[in-house]
TIVOKOL-127228 format. One line per 4 residues: for each residue x, y, z of C-alpha. Coordinates in nm, 4 decimals. Layout:
X Y Z ~ ...
This chain:
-2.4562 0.5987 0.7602 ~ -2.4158 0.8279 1.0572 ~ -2.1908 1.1759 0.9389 ~ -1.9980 1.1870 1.2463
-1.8850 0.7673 1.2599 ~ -1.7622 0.8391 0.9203 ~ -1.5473 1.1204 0.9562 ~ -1.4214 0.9130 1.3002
-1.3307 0.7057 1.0534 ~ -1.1486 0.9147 0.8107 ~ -0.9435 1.0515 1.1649 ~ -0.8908 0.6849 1.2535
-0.7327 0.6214 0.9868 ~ -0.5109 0.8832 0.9669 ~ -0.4126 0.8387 1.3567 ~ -0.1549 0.5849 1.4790
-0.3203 0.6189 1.8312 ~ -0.6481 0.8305 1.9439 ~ -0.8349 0.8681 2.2566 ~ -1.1789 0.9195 2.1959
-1.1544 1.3492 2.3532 ~ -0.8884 1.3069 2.0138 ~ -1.2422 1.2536 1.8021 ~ -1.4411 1.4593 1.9743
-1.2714 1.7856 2.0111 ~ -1.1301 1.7456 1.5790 ~ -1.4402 1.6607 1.4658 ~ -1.7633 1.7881 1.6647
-1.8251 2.1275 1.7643 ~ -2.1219 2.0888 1.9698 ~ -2.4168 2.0903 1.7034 ~ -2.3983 1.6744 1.7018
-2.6338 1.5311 1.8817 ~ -2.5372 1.2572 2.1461 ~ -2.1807 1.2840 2.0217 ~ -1.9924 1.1239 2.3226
-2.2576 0.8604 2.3409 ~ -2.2267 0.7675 1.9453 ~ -1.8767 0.7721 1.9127 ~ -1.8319 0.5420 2.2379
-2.0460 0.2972 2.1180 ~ -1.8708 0.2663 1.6971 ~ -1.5460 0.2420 1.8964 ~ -1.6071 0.0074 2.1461
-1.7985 -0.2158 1.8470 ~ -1.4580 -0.1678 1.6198 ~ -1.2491 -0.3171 1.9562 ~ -1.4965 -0.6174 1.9806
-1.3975 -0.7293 1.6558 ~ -1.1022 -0.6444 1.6336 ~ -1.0052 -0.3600 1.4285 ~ -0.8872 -0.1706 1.7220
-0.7283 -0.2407 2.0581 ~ -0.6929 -0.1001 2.3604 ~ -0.3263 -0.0059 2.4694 ~ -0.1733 -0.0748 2.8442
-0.1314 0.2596 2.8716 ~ -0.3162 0.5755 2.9526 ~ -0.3463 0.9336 2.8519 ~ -0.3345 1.1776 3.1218
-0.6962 1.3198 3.2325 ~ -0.7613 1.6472 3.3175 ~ -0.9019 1.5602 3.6615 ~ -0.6734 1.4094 3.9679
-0.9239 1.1839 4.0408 ~ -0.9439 1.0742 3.6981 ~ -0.8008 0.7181 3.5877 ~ -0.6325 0.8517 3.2388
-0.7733 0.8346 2.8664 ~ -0.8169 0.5618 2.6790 ~ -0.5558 0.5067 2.3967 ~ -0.7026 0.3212 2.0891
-0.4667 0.1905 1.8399 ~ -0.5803 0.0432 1.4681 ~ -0.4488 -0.3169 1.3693 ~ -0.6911 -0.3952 1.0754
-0.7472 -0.0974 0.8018 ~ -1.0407 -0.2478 0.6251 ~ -1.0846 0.0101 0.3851 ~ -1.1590 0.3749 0.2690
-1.5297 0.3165 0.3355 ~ -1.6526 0.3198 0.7201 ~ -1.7475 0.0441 0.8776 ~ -2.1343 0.0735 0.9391
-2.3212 -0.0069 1.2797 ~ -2.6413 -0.2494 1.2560 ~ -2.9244 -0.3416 1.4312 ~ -2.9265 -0.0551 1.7268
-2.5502 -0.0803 1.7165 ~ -2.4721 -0.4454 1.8283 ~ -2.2969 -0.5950 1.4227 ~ -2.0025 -0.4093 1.2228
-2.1062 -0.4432 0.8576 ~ -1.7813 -0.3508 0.6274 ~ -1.8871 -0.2049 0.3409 ~ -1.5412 -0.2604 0.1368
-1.5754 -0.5884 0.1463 ~ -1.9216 -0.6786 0.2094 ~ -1.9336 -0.8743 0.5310 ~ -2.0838 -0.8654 0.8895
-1.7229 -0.8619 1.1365 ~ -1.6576 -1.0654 1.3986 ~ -1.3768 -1.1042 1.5630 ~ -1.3389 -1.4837 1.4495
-1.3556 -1.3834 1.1092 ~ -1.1432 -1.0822 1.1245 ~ -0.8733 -1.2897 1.2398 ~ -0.9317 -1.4892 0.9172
-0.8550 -1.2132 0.7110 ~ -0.5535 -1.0731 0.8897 ~ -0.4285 -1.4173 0.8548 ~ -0.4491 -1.4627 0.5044
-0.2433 -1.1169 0.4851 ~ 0.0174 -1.2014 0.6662 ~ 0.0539 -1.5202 0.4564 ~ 0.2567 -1.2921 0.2317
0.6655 -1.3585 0.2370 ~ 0.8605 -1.1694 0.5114 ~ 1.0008 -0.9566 0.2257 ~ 0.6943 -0.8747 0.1178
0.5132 -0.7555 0.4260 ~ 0.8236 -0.5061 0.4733 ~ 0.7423 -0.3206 0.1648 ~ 0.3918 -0.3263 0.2340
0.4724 -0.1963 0.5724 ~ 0.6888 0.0706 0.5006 ~ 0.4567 0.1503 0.2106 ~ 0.1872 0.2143 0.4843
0.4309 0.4614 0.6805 ~ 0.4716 0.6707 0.3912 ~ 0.1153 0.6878 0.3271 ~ 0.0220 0.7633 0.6734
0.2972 1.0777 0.7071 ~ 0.1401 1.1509 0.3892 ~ -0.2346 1.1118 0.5680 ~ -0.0694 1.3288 0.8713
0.0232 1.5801 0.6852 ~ -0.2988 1.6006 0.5213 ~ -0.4902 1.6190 0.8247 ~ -0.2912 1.9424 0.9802
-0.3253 2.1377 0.6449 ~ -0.6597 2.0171 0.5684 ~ -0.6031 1.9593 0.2148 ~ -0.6431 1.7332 -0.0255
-0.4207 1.3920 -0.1108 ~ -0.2697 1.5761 -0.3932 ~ -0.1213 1.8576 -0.2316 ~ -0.0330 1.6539 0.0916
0.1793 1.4434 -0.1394 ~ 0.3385 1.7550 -0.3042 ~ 0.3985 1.8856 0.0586 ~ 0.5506 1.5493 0.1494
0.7846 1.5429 -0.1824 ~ 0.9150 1.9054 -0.0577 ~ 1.0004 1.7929 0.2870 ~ 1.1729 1.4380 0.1363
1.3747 1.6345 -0.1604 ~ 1.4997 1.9158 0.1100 ~ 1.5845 1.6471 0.4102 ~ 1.3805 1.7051 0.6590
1.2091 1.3805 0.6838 ~ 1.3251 1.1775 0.9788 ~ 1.5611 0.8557 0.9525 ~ 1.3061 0.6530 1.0323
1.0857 0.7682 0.7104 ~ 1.4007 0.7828 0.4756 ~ 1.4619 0.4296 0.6153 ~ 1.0970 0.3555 0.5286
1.1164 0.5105 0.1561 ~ 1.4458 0.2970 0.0856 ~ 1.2286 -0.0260 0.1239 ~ 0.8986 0.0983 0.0201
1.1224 0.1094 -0.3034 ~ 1.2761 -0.2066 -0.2942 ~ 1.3615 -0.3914 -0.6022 ~ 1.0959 -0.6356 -0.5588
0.8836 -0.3957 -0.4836 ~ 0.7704 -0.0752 -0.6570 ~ 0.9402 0.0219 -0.9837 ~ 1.1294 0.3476 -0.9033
1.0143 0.6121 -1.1702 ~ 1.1423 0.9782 -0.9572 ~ 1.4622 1.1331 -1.0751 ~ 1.5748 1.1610 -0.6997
1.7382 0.8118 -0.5963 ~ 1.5357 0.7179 -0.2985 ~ 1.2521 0.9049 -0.3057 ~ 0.9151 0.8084 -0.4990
0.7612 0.9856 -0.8228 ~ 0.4570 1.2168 -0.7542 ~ 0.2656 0.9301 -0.9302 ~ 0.3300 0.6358 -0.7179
0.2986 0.8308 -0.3879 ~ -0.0364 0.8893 -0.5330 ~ -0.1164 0.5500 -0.6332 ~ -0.0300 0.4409 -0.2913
-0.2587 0.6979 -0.1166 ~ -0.5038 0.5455 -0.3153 ~ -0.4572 0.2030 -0.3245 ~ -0.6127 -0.0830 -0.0616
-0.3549 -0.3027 -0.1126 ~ 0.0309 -0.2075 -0.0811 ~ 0.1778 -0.4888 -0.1470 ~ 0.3609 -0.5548 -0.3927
0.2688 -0.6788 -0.7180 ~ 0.6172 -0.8834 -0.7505 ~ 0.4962 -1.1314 -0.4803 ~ 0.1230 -1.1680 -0.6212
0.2023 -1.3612 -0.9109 ~ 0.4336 -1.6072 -1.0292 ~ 0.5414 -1.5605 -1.4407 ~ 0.6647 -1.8325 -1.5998
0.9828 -1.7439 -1.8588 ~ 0.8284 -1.7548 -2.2164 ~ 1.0648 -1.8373 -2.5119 ~ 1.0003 -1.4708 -2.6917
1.1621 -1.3554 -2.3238 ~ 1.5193 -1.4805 -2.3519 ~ 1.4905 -1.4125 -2.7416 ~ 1.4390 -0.9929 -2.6165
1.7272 -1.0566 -2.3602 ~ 1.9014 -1.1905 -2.6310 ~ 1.8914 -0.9201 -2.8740 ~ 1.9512 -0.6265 -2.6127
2.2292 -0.8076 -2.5186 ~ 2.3211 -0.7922 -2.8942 ~ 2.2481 -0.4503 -2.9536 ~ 2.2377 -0.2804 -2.6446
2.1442 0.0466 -2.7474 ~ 1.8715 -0.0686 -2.9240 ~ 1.5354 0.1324 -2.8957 ~ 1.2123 -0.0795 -2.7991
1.1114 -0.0167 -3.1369 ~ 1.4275 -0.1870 -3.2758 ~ 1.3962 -0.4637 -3.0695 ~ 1.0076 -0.5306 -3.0876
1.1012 -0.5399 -3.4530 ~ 1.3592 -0.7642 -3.4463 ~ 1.1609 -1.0320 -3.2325 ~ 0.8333 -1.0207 -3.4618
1.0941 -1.1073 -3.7328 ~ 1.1977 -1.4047 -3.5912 ~ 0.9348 -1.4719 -3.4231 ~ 0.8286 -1.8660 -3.4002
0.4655 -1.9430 -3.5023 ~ 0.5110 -2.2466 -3.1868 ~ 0.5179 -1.9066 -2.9516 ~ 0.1641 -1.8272 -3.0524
0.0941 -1.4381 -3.1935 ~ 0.3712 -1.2343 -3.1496 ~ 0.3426 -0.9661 -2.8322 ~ 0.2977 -0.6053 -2.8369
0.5531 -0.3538 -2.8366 ~ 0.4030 -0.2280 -2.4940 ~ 0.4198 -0.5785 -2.3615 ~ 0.7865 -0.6012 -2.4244
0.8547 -0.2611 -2.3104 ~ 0.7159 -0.3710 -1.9455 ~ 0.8762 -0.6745 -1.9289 ~ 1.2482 -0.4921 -2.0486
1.1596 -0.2743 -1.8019 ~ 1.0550 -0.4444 -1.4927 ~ 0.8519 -0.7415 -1.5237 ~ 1.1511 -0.9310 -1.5436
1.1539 -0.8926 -1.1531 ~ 0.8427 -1.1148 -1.1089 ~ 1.0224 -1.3784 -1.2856 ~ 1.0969 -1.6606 -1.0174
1.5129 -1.5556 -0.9504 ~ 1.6145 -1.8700 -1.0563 ~ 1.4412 -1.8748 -1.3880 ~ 1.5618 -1.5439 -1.4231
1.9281 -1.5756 -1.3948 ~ 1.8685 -1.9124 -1.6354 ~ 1.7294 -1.6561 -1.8724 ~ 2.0467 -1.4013 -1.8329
2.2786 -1.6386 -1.8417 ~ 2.1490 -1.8326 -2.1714 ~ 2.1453 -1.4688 -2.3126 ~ 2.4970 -1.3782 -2.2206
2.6446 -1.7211 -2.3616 ~ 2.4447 -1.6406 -2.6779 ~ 2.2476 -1.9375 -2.6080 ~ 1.9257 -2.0587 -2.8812
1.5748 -2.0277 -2.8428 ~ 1.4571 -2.2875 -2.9981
């Protein structure tokens, strides 16, 4: 893999729009060999298939005759690792997830994503805007994730993130979404950001599978509702006790501590208020 394509990458990434003086003047400084030539050709293979596109408009040039910049936008991330140039740089192999692009299958994959439900793609979204002010701030301190997510905390918790991004952290946190484990309503644990930085896939894991409501569930509902200051212990104690041998084994404490806690959110709703309200009224399990 050529040095220089992957660290274009890395800036891609990182970059809601580039022109490609934007790649050369961060990342060469004139040791590279055939560096405007190289980095023409990986971007112009990356619009072909459509990772990138060309916008309308134009960057000013630095000549009068000149026609403007070209402004390159990403559409498809397709991963941490750089896409690869093969055979003399005429195929895009992507390395995360092991296929030769074109543009017809490209469009196959974006499709699938945006299969997800409108709700869903919001979070994801604004999950991606956080991440990339995170990636931003990242690339003008040249540090690493972990201290561009501390930095990013800092600026959140003293308010001088714009409306836009608070906008953006208030659904990136959405019920539905990712469980909300900072002290500060609003803004996300040092953790998650994190795990987001990290993650492929910010989506969220509410709308990626379906759980069916299992009797032991409105049995735990039951009892909290009972005893409502009841530790996990207490109740994981209680269930096991009457636990029905028709249930199969009984479930872990851990298991019912994610599920009290918020796995009852990736219950289908209606199943979910059947379960609240037989719990409420006291109702059996049989």
């Amino acid at each position: 893999m050529n040095p220089l394509r992957e660290r274009a990458w890395w800036l891609i990434r990182q970059r809601p729009t580039f022109t490609l003086n934007d790649l050369l003047t961060t990342l060469c400084d004139g040791s590279e060999k055939n560096a405007y030539t190289s980095l023409m050709k990986y971007v112009g293979l990356l619009e072909r298939v459509g990772v990138l596109v060309r916008l309308k408009r134009r960057e000013p040039g630095t000549s009068t005759l000149s026609r403007g910049r070209v402004i390159w936008r990403m559409v498809q991330d397709l991963g941490r690792l750089a896409p690869v140039a093969r055979y003399a740089d005429t195929i895009i192999y992507d390395p995360n997830s092991k296929t030769e692009l074109t543009a017809e299958l490209l469009a196959v994959m974006v499709s699938k994503q945006s299969a997800l439900p409108e709700k869903a793609q919001r979070i994801r979204d604004a999950r991606q805007a956080v991440v990339s002010a995170i990636n931003q701030i990242k690339l003008k301190e040249r540090c690493f994730s972990k201290r561009a997510v501390i930095r990013f905390l800092e600026e959140a918790h003293a308010g001088r993130v714009s409306a836009e991004l608070v906008a953006h952290l208030s659904m990136a946190l959405s019920p539905n979404g990712a469980r909300v484990t900072s002290s500060v309503p609003g803004i996300p644990s040092r953790r998650t950001l994190e795990r987001w930085v990290r993650s492929k896939d910010l989506s969220p894991k509410s709308h990626t599978r379906d759980r069916e409501v299992a009797p032991w569930m409105l049995k735990a509902l039951q009892i909290r509702r009972r005893i409502p200051h009841a530790t996990y212990t207490g109740i994981h104690e209680r269930l096991v006790k009457g636990w029905n041998s028709e249930w199969g084994e009984p479930i872990s404490q851990s298991a019912l501590r994610r599920f009290l806690r918020n796995q009852l959110q990736s219950v289908p709703l209606s199943k979910a208020r059947q379960a609240e309200a037989q719990a409420m009224s006291g109702g059996r399990v049989q």
